[in-house]
N, C-alpha and C positions, 0 to 999 in steps of 0.2 A: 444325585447332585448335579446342578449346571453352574456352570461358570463363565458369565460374560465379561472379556475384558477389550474396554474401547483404545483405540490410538487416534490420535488425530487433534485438530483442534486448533486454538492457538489466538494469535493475536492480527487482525485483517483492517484495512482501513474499508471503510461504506464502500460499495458498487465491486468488489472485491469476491476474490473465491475461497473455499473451503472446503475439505474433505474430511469427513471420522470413518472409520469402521470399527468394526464388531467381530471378535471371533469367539464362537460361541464352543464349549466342552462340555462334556459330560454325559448325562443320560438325555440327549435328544430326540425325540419321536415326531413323528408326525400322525395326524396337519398339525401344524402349527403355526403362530403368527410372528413375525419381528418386526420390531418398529424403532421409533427414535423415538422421544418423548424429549423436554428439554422445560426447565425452572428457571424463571429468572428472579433477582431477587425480591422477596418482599409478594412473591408474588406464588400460584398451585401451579404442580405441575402439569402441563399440556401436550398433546399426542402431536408430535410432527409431523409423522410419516409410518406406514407399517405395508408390511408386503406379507403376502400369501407365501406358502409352504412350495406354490409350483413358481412363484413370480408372477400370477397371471393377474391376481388382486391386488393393487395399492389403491391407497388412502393418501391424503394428505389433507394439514391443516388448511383452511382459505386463505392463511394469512404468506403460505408459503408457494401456495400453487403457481408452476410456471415459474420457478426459482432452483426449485428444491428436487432431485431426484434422489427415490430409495433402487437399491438392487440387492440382491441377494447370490449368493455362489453356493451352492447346497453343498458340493463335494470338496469344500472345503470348510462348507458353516459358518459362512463368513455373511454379513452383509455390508454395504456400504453408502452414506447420504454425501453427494453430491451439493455443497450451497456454491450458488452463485447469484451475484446481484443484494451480494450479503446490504445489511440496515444494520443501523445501531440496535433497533430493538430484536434483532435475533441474537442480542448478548443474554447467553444462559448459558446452564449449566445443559447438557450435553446426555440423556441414559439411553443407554439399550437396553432393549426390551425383550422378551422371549416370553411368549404365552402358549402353554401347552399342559394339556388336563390340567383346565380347569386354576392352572397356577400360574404366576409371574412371578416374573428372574428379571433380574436387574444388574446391570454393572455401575462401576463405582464412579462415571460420570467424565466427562471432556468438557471443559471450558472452553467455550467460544467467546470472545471477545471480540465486537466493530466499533470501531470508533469512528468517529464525525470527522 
């Protein structure tokens, strides 16, 4: 079993910053991938950000690039997304991710909130 539980979040006005992380438990292995993914409402979920198992691969959505940093801490299993230059429209809900054999692990979500 994994267990991803996020902290962070919260309520930012536009051009503003934000931090969530991620601490991941359980039966971990590698490689494996972590990401952010994040739902807003009314709307599928979308891949934010995801980092390599060494930290040497990220990814990021076009919508966030040059905003948004992912990092990861292996010896603690943690990762963490960096927003800044937050929008209204990066108002979503918030998941971490965890891909490994072949499965995803998901945590129960961080509201982010920017308002105008």
């Amino acid at each position: 079993q994994v267990q991803l539980v996020e902290s962070g979040g919260g309520l930012v006005q536009a051009g503003g910053s934000l931090g969530l992380s991620c601490a991941a438990s359980g039966s971990i292995f590698s490689p494996n991938y972590m990401g952010w993914y994040r739902q807003a409402p009314g709307k599928q979920r979308e891949l934010v950000a995801q980092i390599s198992t060494n930290g040497r691969i990220t990814a990021y959505a076009d919508s966030v690039k040059g905003r948004f940093t992912i990092s990861r801490d292996n010896a603690k299993n943690t990762i963490a997304l960096q927003m800044n230059s937050l929008k209204p429209e990066d108002t979503a809900v918030y998941y971490c991710n965890l891909q490994q054999g072949g499965l995803n692990y998901w945590g129960q979500g961080a509201e982010v909130t920017v308002s105008s």
